[in-house]
C-alpha positions as a Markdown table, in Angstrom:
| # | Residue | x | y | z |
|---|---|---|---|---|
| 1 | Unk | 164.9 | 100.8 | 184.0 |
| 2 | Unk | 165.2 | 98.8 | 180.8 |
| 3 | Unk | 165.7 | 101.1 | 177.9 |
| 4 | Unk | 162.6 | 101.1 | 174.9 |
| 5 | Unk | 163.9 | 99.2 | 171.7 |
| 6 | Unk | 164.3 | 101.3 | 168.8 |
| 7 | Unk | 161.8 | 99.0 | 166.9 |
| 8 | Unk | 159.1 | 99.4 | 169.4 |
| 9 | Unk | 156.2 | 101.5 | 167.8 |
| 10 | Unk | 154.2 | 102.3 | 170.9 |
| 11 | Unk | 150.8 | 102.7 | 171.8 |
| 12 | Unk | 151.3 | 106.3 | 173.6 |
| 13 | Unk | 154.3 | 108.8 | 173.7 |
| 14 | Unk | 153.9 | 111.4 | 176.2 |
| 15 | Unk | 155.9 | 114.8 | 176.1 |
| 16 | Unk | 156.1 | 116.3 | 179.3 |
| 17 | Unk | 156.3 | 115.4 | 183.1 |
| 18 | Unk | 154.1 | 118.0 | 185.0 |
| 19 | Unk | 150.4 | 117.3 | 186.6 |
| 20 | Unk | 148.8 | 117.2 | 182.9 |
| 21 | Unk | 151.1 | 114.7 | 181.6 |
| 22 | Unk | 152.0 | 112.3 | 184.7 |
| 23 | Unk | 147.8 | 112.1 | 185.1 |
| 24 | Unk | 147.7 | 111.0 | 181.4 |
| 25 | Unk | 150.5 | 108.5 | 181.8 |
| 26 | Unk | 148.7 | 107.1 | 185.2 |
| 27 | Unk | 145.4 | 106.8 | 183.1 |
| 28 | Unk | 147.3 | 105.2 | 179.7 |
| 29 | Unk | 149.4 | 103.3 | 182.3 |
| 30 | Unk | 146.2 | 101.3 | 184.1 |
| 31 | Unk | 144.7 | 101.3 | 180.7 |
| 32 | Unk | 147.1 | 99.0 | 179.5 |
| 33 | Unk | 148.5 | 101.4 | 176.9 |
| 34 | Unk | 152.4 | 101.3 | 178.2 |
| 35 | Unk | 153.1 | 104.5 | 177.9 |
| 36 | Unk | 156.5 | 105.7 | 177.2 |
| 37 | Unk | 157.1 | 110.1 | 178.6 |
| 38 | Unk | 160.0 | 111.7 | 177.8 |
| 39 | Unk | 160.1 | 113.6 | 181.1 |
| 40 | Unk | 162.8 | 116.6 | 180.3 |
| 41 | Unk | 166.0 | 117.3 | 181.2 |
| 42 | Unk | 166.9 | 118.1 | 184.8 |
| 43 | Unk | 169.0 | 120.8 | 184.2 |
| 44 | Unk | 166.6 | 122.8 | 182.3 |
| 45 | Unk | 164.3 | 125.5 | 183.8 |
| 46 | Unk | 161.7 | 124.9 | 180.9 |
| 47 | Unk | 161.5 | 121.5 | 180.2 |
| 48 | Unk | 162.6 | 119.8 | 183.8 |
| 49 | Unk | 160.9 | 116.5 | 184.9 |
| 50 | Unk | 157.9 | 117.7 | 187.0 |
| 51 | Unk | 157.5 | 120.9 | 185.3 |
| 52 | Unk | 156.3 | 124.2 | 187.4 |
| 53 | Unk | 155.4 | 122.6 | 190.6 |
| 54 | Unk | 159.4 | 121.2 | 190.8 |
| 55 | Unk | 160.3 | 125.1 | 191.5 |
| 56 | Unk | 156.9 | 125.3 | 193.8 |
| 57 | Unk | 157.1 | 125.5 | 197.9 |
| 58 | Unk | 154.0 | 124.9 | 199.4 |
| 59 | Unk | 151.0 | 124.0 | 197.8 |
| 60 | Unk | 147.8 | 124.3 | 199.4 |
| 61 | Unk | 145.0 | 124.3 | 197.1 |
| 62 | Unk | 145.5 | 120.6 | 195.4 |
| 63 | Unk | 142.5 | 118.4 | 196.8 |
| 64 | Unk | 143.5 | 115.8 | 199.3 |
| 65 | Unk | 146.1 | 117.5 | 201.3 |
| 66 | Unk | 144.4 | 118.8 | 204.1 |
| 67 | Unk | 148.0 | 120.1 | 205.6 |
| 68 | Unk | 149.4 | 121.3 | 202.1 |
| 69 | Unk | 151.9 | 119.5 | 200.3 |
| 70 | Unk | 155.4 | 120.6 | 199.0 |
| 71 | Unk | 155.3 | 120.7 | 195.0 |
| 72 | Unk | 158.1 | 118.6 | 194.3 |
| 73 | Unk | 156.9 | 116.1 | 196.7 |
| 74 | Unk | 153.7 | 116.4 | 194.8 |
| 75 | Unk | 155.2 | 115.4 | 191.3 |
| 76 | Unk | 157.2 | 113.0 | 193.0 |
| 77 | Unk | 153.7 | 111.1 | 194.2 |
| 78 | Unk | 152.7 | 111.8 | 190.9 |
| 79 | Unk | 155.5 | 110.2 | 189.1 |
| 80 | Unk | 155.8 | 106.9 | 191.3 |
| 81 | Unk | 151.9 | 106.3 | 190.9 |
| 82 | Unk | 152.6 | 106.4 | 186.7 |
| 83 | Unk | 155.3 | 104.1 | 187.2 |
| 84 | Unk | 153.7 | 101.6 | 189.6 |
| 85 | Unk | 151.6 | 101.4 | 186.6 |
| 86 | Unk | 153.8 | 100.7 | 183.9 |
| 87 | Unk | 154.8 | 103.8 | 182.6 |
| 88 | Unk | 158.6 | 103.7 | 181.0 |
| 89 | Unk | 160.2 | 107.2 | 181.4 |
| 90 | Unk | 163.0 | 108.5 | 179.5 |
| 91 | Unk | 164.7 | 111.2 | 181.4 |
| 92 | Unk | 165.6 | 113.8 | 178.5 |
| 93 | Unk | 164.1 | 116.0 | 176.0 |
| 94 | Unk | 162.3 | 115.8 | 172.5 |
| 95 | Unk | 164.7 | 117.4 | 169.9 |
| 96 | Unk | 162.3 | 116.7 | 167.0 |
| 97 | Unk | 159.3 | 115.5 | 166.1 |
| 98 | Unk | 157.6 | 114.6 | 162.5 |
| 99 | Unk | 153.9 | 113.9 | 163.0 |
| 100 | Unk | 153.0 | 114.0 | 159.1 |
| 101 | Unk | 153.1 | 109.6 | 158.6 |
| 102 | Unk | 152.1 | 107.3 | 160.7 |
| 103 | Unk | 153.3 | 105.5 | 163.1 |
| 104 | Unk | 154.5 | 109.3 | 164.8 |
| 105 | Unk | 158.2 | 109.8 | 165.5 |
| 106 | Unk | 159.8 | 111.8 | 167.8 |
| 107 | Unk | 163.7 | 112.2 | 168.2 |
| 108 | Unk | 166.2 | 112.2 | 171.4 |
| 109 | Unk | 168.7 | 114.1 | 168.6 |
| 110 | Unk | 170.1 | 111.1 | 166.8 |
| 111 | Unk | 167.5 | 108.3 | 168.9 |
| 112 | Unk | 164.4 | 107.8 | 167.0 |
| 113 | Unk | 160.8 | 106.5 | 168.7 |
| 114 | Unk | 157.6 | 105.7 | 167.5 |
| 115 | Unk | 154.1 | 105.8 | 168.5 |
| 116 | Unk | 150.5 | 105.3 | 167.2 |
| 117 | Unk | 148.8 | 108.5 | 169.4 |
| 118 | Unk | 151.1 | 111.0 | 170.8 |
| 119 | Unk | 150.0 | 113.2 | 174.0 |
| 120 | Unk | 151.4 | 116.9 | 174.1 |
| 121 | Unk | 152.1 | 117.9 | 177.7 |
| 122 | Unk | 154.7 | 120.0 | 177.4 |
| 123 | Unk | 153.6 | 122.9 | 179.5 |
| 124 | Unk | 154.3 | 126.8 | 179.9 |
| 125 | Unk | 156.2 | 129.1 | 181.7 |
| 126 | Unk | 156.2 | 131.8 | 183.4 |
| 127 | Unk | 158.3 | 134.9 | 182.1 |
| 128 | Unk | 160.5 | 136.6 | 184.9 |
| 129 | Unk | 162.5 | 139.8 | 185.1 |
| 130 | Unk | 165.6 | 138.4 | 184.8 |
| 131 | Unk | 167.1 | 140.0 | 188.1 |
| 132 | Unk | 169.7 | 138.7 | 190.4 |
| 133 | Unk | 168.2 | 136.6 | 193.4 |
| 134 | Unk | 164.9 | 136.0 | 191.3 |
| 135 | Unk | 165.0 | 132.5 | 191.4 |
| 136 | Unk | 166.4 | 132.4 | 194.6 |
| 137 | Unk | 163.8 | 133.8 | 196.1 |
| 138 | Unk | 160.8 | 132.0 | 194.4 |
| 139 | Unk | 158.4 | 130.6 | 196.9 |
| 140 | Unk | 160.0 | 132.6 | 199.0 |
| 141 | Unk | 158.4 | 136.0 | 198.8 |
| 142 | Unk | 158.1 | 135.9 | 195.0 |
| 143 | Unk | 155.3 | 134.1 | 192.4 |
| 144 | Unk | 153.8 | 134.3 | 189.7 |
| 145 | Unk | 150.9 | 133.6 | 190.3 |
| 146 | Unk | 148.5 | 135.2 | 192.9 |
| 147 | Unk | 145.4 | 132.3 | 193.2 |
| 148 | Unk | 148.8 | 129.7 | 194.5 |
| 149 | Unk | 149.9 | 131.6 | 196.7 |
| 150 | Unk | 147.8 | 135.2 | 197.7 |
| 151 | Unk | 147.1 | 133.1 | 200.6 |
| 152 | Unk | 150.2 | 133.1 | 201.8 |
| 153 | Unk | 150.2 | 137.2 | 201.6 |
| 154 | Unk | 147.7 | 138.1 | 204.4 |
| 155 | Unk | 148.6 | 140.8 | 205.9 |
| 156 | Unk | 151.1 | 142.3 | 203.6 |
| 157 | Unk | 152.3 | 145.0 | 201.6 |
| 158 | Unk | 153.1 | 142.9 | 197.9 |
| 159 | Unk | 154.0 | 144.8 | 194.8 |
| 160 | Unk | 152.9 | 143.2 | 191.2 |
| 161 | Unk | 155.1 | 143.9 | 188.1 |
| 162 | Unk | 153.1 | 144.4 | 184.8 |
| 163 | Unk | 150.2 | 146.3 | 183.2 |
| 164 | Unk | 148.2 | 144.1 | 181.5 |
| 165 | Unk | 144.6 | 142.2 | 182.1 |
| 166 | Unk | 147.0 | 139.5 | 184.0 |
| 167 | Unk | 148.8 | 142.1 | 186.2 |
| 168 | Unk | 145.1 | 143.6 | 186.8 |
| 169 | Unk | 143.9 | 140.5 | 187.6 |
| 170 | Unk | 146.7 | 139.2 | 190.2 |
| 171 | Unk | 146.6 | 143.2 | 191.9 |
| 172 | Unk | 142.4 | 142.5 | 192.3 |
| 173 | Unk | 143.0 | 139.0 | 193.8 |
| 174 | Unk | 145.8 | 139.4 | 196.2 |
| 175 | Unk | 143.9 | 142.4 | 197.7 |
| 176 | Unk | 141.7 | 139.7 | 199.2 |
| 177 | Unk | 144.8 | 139.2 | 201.2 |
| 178 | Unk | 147.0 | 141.9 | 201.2 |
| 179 | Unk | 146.7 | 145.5 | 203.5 |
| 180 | Unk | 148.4 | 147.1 | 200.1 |
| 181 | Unk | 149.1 | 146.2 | 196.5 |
| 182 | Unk | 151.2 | 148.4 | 194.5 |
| 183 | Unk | 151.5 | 147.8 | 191.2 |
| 184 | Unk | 154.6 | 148.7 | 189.3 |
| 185 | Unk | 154.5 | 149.5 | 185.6 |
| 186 | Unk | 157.4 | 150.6 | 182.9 |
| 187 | Unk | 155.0 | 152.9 | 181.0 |
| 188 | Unk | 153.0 | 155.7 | 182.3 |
| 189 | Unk | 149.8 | 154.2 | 181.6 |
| 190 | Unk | 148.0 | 150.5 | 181.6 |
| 191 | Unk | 147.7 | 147.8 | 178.4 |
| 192 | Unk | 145.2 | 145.9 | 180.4 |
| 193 | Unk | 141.2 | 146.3 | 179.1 |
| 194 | Unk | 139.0 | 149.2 | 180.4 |
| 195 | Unk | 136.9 | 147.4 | 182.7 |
| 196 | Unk | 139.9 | 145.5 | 184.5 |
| 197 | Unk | 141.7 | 149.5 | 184.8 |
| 198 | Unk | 138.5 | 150.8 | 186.1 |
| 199 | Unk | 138.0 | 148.2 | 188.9 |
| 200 | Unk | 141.5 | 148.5 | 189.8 |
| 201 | Unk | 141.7 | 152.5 | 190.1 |
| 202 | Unk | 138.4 | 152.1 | 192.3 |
| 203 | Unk | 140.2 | 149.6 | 194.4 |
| 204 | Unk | 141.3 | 151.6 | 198.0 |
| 205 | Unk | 143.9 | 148.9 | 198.4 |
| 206 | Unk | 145.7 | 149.3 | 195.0 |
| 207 | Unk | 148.3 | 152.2 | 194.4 |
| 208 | Unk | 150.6 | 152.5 | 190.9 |
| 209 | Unk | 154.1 | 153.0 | 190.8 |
| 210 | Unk | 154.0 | 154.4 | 187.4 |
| 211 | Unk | 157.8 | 154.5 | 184.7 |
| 212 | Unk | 159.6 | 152.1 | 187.7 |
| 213 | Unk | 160.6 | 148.5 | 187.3 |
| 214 | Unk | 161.8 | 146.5 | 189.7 |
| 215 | Unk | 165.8 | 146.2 | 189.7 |
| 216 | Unk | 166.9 | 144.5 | 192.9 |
| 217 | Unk | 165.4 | 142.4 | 195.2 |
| 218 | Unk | 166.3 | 141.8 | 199.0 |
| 219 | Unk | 166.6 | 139.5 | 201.7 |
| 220 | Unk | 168.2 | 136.0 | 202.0 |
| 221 | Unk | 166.0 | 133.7 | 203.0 |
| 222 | Unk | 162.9 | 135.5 | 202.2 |
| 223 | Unk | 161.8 | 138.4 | 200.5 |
| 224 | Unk | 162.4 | 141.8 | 202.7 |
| 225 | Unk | 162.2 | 144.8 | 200.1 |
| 226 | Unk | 162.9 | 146.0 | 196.4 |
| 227 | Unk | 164.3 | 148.4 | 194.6 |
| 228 | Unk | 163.0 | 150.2 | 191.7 |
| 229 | Unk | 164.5 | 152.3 | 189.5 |
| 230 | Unk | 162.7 | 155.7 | 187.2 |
| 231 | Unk | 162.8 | 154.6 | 183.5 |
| 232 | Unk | 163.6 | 157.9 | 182.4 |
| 233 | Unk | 165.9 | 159.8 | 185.3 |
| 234 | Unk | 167.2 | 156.1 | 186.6 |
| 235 | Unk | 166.6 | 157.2 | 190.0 |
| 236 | Unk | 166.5 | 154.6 | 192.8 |
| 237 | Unk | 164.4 | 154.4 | 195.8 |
| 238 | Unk | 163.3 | 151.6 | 198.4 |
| 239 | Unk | 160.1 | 150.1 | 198.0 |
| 240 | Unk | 159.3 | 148.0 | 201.4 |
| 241 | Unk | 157.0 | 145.4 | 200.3 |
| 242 | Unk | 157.6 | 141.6 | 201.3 |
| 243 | Unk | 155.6 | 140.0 | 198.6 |
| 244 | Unk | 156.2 | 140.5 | 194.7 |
| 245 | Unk | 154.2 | 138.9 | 191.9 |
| 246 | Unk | 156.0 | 138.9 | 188.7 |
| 247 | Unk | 152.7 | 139.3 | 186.0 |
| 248 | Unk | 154.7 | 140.2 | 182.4 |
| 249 | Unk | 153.2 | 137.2 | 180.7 |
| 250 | Unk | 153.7 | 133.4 | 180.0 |
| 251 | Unk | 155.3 | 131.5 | 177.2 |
| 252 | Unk | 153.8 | 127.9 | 176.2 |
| 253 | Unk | 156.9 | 125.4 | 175.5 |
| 254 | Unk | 155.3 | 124.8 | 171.9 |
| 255 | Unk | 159.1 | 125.7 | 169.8 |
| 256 | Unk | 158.9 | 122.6 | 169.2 |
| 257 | Unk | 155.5 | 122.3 | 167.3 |
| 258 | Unk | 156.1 | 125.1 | 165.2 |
| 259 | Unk | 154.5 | 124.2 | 161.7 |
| 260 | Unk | 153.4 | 121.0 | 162.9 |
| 261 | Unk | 150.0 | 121.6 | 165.3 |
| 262 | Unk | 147.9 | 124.4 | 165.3 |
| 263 | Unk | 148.4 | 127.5 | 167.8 |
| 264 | Unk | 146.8 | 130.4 | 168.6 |
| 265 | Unk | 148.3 | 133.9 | 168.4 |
| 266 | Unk | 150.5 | 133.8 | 171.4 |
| 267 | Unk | 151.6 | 130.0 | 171.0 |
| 268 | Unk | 149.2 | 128.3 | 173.0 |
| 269 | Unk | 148.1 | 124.5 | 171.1 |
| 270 | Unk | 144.8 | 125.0 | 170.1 |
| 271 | Unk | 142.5 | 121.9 | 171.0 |
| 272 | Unk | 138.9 | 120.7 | 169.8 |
| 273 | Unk | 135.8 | 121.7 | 171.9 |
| 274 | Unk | 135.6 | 119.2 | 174.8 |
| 275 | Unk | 138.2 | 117.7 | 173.8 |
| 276 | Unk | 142.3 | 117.4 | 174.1 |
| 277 | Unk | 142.1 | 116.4 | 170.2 |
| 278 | Unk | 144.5 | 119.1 | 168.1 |
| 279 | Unk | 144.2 | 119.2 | 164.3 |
| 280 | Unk | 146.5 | 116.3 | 163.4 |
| 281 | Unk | 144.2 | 113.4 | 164.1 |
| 282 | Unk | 146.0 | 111.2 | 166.7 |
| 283 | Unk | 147.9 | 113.4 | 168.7 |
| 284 | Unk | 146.2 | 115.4 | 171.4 |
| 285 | Unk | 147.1 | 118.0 | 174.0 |
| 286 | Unk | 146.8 | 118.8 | 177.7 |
| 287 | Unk | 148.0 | 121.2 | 180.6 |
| 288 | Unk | 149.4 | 124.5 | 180.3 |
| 289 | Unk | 150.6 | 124.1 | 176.7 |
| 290 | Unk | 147.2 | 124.5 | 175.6 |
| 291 | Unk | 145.0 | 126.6 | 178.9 |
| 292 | Unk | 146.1 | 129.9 | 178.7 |
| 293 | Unk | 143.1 | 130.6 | 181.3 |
| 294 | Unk | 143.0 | 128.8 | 184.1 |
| 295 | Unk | 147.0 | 127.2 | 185.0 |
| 296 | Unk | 146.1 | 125.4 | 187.8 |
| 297 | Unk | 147.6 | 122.0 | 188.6 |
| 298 | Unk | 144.1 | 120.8 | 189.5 |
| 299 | Unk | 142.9 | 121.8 | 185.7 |
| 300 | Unk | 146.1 | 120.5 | 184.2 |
| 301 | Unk | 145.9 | 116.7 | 185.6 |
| 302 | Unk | 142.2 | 117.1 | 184.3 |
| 303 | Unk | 143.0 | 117.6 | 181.0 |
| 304 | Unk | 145.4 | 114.6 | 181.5 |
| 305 | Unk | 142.7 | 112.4 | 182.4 |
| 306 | Unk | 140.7 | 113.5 | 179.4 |
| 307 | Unk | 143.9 | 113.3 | 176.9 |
| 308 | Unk | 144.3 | 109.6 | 178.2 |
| 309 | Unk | 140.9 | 109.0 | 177.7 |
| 310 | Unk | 140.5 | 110.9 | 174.1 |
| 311 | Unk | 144.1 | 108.3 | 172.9 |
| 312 | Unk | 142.5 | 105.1 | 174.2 |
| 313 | Unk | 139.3 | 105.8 | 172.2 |
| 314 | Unk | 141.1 | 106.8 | 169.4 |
| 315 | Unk | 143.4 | 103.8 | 169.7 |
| 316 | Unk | 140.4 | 101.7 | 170.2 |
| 317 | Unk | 138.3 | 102.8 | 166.7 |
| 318 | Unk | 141.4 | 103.2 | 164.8 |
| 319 | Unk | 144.3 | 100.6 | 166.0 |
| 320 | Unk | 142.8 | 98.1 | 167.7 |
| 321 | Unk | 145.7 | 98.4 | 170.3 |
| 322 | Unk | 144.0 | 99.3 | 173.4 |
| 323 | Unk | 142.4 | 97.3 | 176.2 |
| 324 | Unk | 139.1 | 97.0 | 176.7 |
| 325 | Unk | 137.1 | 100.0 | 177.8 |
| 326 | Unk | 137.1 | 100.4 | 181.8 |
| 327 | Unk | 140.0 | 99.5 | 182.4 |
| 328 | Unk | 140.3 | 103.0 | 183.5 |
| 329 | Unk | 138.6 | 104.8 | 186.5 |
């Protein structure tokens, strides 16, 4: 893989390598844009290439895969289609960006790149409880999110940690599945909003495990059981469940736009109506760094079709840069 020229000012930079941005790159790519992603680094848990489907087992609800697919298999698909096409990856992480003159620059620390349009993809993550085995045992027993992988749950007995609208909302959706849901809160009472409590307390399938959190986890190659623990007497007890869904919340990967693009209250990029546009004119953004709502891969790679499509207009009515419309479809 040749390595971009420092002088290059490109057409497209694309931050971020999960479903939103490799869909982008694939459309840029056959659009004759050349994009150039800065993919992430492989040793970190927020910013590797392929983003949340990398740390993904099965996946079952992505159209086209009749038998499932494995998500870093997925990504991997993903990936070699954007390069069959043209797109030139760099394999680490954006240090720095200055989006206030044009052409845009970005920085690998001391490396500096350029571009005229610049597509945000840089994703969120989830928040975990920090416990020994957690990661271990992801998409094996534990998730964090119920509509990938409730499915998987039929059957069984699955606790959910958290009290807010999004705990409320897993509980709800996994008892679809589930013979039982317990869900397991620090406080004594729920944050989420009075009409999610009120369907959950009428719910036959949902019991509350009320001052516990979860401080051990168990099994080896698959969930088996947890133990909580009493916030205020730090008593200990068994809780046999063989399916947890950690619900505390996720975190868009947006430290780096801090001051630059505009967010919402919890960090999320904030886009144009119907469109991936943010409020610097020629940079736009897609995925889970701006859909707080929906974090599906399905809607991600969406939004990187209509990122793709928003730079190669802009490109068209304001650079002259891009090929001619179609080329795309």
């Amino acid at each position: 893989m040749s390595t971009p020229s420092d002088d290059d000012v490109r057409n497209v930079i694309i931050i971020g390598s999960g479903p939103a941005g490799l869909t982008a790159a694939i459309y840029a790519a056959r659009a004759n844009l050349e994009p150039l992603m800065f993919e992430g680094e492989p040793s970190s848990t927020s910013d590797q290439p392929g983003g949340q489907l990398m740390l993904t087992t099965d996946v079952e609800n992505y159209p086209g895969f009749p038998d499932g697919i494995m998500g870093p298999e997925l990504m991997l698909n993903f990936r070699a289609q954007a390069e069959r096409f043209g797109t030139e990856f760099v394999t680490d992480k954006v240090t720095a960006v200055d989006f206030s003159t044009r052409p845009f620059r970005v920085w690998v620390r001391e490396r500096e790149y350029r571009a005229e349009t610049i597509i945000v993809s840089t994703g969120a993550r989830s928040l975990w409880l920090g416990i020994e085995n957690e990661q271990r045992l992801t998409g094996h027993g534990v998730s964090s999110c119920a509509t990938c992988d409730g499915f998987f749950f039929r059957g069984h007995h699955i606790a959910v940690i958290g009290g807010g609208d999004s705990a409320i909302e897993e509980a709800t959706f996994l008892t679809k599945f589930a013979d039982k849901v317990t869900i397991v809160h620090r406080r004594d009472e729920l944050r989420a909003s009075k009409i999610m409590q009120d369907r959950a307390f009428a719910n036959p399938k949902i019991e509350f495990l009320w001052n516990h959190t979860v401080v051990e986890l168990e099994g080896t190659e698959k969930l088996e059981g947890v133990v909580v623990e009493h916030v205020e007497t730090g008593e200990r007890s068994p809780l046999p469940v063989t399916g947890l869904f950690v619900a505390i919340g996720h975190k868009p990967n947006t430290d780096l736009f801090q001051g630059v693009l505009d967010m919402d209250e919890n960090g999320y990029l904030e886009t144009r109506s119907g469109s991936t546009a943010t409020n610097i004119d020629g940079v736009f953004a897609c995925g889970d760094v701006q859909d707080h709502v929906y974090r599906q891969a399905i809607t991600a790679a969406g939004s990187g079709c209509m990122a793709a499509i928003d730079a190669e207009r802009w490109l068209e009515a304001n650079v002259h840069a891009a090929a001619p419309a179609g080329a795309s479809g």
